[in-house]
Rosetta silent file (secondary structure, phi, psi, omega in degrees, C-alpha in Angstrom):
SEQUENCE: XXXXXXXXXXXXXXXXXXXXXXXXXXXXXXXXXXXXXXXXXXXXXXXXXXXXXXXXXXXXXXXXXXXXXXXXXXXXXXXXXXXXXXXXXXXXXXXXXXXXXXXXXXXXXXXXXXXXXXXXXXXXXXXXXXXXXXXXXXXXXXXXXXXXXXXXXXXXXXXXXXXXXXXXXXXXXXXXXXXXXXXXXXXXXXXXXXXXXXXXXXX
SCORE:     score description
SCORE:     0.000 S_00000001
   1 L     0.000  127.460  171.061   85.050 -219.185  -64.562 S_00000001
   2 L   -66.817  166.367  149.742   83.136 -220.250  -67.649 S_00000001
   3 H   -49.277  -27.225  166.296   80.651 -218.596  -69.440 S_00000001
   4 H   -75.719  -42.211 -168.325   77.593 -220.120  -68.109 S_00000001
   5 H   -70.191  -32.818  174.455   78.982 -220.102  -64.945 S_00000001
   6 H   -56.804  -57.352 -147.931   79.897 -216.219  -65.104 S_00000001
   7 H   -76.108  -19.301  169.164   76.283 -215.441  -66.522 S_00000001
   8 H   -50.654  -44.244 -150.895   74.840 -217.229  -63.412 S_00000001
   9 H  -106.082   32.840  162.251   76.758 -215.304  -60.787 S_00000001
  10 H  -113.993  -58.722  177.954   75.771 -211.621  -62.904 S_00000001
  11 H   -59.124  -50.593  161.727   72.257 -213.034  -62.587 S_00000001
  12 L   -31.673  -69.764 -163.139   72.893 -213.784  -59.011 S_00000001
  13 L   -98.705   39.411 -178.968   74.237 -210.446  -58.015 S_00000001
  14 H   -69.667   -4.661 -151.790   72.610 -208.577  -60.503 S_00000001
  15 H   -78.177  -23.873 -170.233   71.143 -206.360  -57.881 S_00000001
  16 H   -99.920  -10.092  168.098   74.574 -205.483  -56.679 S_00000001
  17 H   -91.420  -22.954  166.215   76.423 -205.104  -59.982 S_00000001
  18 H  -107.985   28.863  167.154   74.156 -203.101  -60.856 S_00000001
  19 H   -80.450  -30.961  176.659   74.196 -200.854  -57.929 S_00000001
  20 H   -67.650  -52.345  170.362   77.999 -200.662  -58.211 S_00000001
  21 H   -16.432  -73.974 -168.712   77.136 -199.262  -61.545 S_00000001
  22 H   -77.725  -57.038 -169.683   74.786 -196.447  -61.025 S_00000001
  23 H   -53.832  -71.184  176.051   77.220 -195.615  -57.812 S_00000001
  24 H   -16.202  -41.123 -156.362   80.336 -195.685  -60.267 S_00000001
  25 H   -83.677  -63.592 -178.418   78.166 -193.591  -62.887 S_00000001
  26 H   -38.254  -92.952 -143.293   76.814 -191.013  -59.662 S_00000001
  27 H   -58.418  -52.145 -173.431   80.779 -190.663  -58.490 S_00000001
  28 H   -86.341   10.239  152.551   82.043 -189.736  -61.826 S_00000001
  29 H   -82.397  -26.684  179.691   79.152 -187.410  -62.665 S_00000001
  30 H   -71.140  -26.961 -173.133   79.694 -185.762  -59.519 S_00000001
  31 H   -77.090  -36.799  175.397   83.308 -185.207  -60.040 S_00000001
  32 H   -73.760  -26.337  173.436   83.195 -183.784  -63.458 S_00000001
  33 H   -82.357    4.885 -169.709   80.368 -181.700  -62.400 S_00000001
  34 H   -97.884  -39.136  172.179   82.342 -180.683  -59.578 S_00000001
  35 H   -53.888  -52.076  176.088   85.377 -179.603  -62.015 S_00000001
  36 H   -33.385  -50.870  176.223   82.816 -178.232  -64.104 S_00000001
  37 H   -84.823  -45.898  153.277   81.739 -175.675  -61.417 S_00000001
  38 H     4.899  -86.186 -178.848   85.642 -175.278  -60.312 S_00000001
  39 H   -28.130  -47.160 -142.571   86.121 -173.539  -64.259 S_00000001
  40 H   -94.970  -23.868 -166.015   83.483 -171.864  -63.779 S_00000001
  41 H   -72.016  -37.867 -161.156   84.148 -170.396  -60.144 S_00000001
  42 H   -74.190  -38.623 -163.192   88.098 -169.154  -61.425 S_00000001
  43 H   -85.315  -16.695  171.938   86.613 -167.760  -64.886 S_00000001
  44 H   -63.794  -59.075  177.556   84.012 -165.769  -62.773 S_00000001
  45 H   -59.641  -35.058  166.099   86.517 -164.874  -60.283 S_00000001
  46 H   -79.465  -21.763  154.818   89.045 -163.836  -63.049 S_00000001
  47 H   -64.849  -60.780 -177.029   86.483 -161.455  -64.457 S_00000001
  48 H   -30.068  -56.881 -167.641   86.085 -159.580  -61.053 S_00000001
  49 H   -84.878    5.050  144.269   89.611 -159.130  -60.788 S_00000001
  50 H   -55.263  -37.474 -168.040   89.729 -157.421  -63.914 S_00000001
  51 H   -73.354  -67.153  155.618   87.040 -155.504  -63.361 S_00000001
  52 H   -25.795  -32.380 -168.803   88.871 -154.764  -60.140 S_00000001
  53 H   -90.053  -69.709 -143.744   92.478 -153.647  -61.331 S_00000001
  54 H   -33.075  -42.415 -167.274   90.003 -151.565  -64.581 S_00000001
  55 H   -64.804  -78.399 -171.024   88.036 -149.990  -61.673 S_00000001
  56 H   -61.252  -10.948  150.125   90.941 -148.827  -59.381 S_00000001
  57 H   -67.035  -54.589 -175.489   93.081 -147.484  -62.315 S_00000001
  58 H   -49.977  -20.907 -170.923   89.885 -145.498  -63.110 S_00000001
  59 L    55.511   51.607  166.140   90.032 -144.254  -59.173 S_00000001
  60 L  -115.057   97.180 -166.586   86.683 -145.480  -58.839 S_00000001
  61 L   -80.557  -24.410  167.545   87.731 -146.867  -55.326 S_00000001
  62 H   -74.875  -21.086 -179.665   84.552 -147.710  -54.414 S_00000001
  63 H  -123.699   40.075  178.972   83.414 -150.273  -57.032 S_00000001
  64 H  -123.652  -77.476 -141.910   87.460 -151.405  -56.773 S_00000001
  65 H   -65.118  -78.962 -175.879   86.879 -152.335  -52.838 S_00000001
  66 H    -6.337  -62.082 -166.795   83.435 -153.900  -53.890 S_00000001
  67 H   -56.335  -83.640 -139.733   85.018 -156.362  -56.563 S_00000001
  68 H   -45.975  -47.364 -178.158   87.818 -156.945  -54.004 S_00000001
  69 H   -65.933  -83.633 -148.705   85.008 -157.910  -50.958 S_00000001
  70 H   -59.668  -14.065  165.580   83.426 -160.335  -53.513 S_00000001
  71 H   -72.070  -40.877  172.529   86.435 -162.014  -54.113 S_00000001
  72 L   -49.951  -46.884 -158.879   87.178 -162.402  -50.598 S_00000001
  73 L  -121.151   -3.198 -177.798   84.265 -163.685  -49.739 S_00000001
  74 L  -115.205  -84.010 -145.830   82.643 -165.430  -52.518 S_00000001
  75 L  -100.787   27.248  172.506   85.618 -166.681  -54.053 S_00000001
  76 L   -17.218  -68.502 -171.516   88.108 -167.718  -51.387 S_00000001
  77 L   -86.377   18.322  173.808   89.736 -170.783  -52.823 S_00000001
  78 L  -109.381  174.234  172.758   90.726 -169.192  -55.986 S_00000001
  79 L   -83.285   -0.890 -178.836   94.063 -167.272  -56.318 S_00000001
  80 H   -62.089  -27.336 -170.623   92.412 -164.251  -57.150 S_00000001
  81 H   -81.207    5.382  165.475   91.193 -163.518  -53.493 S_00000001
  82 H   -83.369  -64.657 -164.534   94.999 -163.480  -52.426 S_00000001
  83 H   -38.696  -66.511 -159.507   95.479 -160.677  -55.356 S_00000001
  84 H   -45.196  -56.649 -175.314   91.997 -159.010  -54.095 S_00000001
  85 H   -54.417  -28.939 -175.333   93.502 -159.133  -50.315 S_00000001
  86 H   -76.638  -31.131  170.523   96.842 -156.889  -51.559 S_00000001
  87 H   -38.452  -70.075 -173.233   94.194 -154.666  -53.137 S_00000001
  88 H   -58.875  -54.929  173.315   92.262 -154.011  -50.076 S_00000001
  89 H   -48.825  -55.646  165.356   95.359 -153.642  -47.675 S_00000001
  90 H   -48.051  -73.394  176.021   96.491 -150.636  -50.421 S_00000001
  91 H   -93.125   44.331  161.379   93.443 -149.231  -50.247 S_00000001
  92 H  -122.816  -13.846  179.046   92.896 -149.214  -46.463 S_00000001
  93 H   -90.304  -45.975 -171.398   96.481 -147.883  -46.021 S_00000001
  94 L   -69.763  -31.656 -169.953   95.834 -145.150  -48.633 S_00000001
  95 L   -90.524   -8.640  179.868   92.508 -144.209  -46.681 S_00000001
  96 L   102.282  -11.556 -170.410   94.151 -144.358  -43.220 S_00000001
  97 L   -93.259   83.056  161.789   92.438 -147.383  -42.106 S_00000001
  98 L   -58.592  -40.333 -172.179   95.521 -149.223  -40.684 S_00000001
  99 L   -66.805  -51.943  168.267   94.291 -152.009  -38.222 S_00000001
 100 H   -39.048  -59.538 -159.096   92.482 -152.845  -41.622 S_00000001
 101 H   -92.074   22.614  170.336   94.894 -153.047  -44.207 S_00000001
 102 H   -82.823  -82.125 -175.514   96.897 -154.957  -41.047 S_00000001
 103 H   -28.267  -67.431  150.064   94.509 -157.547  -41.018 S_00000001
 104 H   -12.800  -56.596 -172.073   94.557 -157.867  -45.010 S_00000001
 105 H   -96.878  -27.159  158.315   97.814 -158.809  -45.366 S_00000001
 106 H   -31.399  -59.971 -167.234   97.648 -161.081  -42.026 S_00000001
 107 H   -60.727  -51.756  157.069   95.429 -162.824  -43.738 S_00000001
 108 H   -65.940   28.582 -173.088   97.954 -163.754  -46.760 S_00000001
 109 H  -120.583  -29.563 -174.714  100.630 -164.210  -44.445 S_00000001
 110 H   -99.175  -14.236 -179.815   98.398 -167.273  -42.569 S_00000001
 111 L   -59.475  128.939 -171.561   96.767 -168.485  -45.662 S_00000001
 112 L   -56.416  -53.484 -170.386   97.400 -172.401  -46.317 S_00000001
 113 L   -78.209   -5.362  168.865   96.848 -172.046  -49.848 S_00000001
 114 L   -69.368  147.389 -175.138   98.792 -169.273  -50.434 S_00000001
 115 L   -73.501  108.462  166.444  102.299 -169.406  -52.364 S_00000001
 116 L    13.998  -50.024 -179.140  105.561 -168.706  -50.759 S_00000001
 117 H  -101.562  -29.542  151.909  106.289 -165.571  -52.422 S_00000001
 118 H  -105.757   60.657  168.013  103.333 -163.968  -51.626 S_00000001
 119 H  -105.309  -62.320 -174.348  103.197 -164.700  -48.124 S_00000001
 120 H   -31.715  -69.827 -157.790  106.753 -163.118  -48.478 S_00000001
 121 H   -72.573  -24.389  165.576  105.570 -160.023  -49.909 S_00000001
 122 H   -54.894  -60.269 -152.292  102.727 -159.566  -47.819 S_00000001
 123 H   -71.175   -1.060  146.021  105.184 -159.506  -44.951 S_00000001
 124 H   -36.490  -73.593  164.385  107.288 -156.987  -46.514 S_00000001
 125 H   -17.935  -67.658 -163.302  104.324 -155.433  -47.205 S_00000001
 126 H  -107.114    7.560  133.111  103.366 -155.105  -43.681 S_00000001
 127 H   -47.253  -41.720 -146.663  107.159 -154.334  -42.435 S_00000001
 128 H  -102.408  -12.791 -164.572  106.923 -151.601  -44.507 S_00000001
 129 H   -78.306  -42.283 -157.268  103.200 -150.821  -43.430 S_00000001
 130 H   -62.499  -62.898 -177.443  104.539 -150.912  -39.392 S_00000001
 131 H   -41.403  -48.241  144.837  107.467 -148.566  -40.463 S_00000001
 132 H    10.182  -74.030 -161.748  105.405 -146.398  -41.985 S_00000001
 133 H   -84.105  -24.731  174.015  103.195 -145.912  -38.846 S_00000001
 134 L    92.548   53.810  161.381  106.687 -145.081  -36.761 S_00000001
 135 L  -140.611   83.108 -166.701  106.897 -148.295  -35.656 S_00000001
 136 H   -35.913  -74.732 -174.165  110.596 -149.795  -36.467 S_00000001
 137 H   -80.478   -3.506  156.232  110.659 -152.869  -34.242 S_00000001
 138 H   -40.577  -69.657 -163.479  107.593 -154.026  -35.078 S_00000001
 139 H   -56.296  -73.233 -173.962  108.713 -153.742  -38.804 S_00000001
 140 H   -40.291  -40.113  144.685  111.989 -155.757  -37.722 S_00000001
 141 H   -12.388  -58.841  177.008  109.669 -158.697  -35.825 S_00000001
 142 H   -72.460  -11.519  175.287  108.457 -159.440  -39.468 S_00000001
 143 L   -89.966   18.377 -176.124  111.972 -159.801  -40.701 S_00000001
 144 L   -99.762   -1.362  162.009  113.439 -162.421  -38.655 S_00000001
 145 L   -93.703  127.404  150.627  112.842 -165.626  -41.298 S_00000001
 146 L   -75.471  137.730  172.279  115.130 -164.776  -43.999 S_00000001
 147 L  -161.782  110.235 -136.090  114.001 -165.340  -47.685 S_00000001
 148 L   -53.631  -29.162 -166.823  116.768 -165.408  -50.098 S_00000001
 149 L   -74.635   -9.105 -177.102  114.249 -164.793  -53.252 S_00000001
 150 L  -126.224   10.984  169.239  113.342 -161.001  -51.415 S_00000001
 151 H   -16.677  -62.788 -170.482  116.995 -160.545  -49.792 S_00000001
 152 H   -78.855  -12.730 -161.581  117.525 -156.912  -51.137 S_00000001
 153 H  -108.256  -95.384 -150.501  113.797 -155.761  -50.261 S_00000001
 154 H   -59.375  -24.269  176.551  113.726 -157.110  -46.540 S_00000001
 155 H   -61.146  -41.085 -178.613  117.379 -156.027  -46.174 S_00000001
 156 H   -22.049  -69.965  168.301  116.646 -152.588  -47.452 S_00000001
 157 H   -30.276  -57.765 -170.096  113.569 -152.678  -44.939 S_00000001
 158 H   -67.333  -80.999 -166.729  115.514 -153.607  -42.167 S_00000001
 159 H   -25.644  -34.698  170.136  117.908 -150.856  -42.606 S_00000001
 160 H   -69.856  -38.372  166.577  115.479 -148.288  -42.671 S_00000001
 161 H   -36.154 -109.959  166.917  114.102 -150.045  -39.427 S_00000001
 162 H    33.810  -78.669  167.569  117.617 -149.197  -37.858 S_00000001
 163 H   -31.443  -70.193 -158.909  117.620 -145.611  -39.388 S_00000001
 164 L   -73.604  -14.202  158.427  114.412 -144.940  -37.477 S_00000001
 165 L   -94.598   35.109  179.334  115.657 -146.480  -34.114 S_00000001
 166 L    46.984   40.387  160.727  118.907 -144.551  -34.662 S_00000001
 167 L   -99.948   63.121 -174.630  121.079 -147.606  -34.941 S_00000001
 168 L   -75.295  -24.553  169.174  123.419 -146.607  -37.858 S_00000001
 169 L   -84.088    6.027 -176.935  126.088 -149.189  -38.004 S_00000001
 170 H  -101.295  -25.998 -170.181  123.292 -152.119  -38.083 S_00000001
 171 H   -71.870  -20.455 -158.180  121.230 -149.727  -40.669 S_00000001
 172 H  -103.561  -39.042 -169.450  124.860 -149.528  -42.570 S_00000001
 173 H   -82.505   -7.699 -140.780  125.389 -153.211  -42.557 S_00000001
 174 H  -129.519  -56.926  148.955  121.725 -154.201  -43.259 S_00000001
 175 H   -34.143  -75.549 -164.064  122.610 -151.206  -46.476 S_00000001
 176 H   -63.209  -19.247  178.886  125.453 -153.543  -47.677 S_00000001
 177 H   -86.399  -56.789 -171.505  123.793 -156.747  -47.642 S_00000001
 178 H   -57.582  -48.352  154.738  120.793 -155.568  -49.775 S_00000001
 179 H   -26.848  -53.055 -168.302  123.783 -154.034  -52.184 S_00000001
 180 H   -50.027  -45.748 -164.675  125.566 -157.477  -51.894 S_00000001
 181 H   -64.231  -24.369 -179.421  122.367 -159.049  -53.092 S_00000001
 182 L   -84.871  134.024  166.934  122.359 -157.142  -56.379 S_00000001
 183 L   -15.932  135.726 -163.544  123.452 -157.414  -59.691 S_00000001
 184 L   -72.522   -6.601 -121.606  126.894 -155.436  -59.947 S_00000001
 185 L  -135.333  -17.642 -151.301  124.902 -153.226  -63.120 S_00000001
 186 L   -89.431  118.865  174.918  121.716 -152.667  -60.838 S_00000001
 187 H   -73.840   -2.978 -171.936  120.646 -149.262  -60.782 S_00000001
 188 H   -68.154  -14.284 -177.951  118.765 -149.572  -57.590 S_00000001
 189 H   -88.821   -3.598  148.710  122.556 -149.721  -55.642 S_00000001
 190 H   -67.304  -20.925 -167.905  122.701 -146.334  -56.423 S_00000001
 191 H   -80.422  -59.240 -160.684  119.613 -145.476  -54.496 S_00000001
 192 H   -96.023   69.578   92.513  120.692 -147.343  -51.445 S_00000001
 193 H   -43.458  -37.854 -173.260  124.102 -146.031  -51.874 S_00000001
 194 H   -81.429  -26.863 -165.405  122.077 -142.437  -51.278 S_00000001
 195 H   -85.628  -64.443  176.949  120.926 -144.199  -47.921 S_00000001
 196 H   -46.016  -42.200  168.061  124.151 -145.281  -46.731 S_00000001
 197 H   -52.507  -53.748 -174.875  125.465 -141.666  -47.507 S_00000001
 198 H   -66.956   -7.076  157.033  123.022 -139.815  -45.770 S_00000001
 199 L  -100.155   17.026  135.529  123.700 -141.586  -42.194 S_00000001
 200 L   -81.630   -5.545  152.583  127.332 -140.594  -42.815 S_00000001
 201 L   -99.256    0.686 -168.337  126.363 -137.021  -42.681 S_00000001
 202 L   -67.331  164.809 -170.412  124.216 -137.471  -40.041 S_00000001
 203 L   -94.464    0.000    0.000  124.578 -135.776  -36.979 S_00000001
């Protein structure tokens, strides 16, 4: 296409090149202003959860839970409201409110956006919540995907499961694998060393 002939068909269409324009110009103001507010929701959201851990070391539990609700619910799609949800679950477990701090960690166990490892630890988390509560096979129910990176924690778990349904050689073997998993140097295989001893006095 020549030059005259180009400047013809931009006077032709100018109405539509320059509609393409202003649309072009619209779609990339929108995106950067859309990043823009992104930044700004995570740097908001990263004050709160300071203000959150600052609070609940202070044992001001009440303007800890606050932060923690505002995270939840204002600030969803950042990673802080998974942090906020482990928060909440502690202190609803510490206060007695179980079905609650159930729900909590539910919630990071089903979350899309959440990361691998803490879906894993919520469900530790809420093995350890069930045992707690005197409820073993519950606690075992959450252990039946293995996940290699929390091996010595969920075996541990399970074994104590075991313990509490009186099942001492799966509680002993479920002891040896969480050993197995550890460093030969680790002082924690002394601890469950202490576990495996005490169902060999048992009665």
């Amino acid at each position: 296409m020549t030059g005259p002939e180009l400047s013809e068909f931009l006077y032709r269409h100018r109405v539509s090149v320059i509609a393409g324009i202003i649309i072009v110009l619209f779609a990339a103001m929108g995106f950067f202003g859309y990043e823009k507010y992104q930044r700004h929701q995570v740097e908001r959201a990263a004050v709160l959860y300071n203000e959150l851990v600052d609070t609940l070391v202070a044992g001001q539990t009440s303007t800890a839970r606050a932060s923690a609700d505002t995270l939840v619910h204002q600030y969803g799609h950042t990673p802080y409201a998974i942090f906020a949800r482990f928060f909440l679950a502690r202190m609803d477990s510490e206060s007695n409110q179980i079905p609650a701090a159930e729900t909590e960690l539910n919630s990071v166990i089903q979350a899309k956006t959440a990361p691998r490892g803490l879906k894993s630890i919520a469900t530790l988390s809420l093995a350890r919540l069930y045992l707690d509560q005197k409820q073993a096979q519950k606690a075992l129910d959450m252990l039946k995907v293995p996940d290699a990176a929390f091996a010595t924690l969920q075996d541990e778990i399970q074994g104590d499961a075991y313990v509490a349904l009186h099942q001492d050689s799966k509680a002993m073997r479920a002891y040896q694998a969480a050993i197995a998993a550890l460093p030969a140097a680790d002082p924690y295989r002394s601890y469950l060393q202490m576990k495996m001893a005490n169902i060999g006095v048992a009665p």
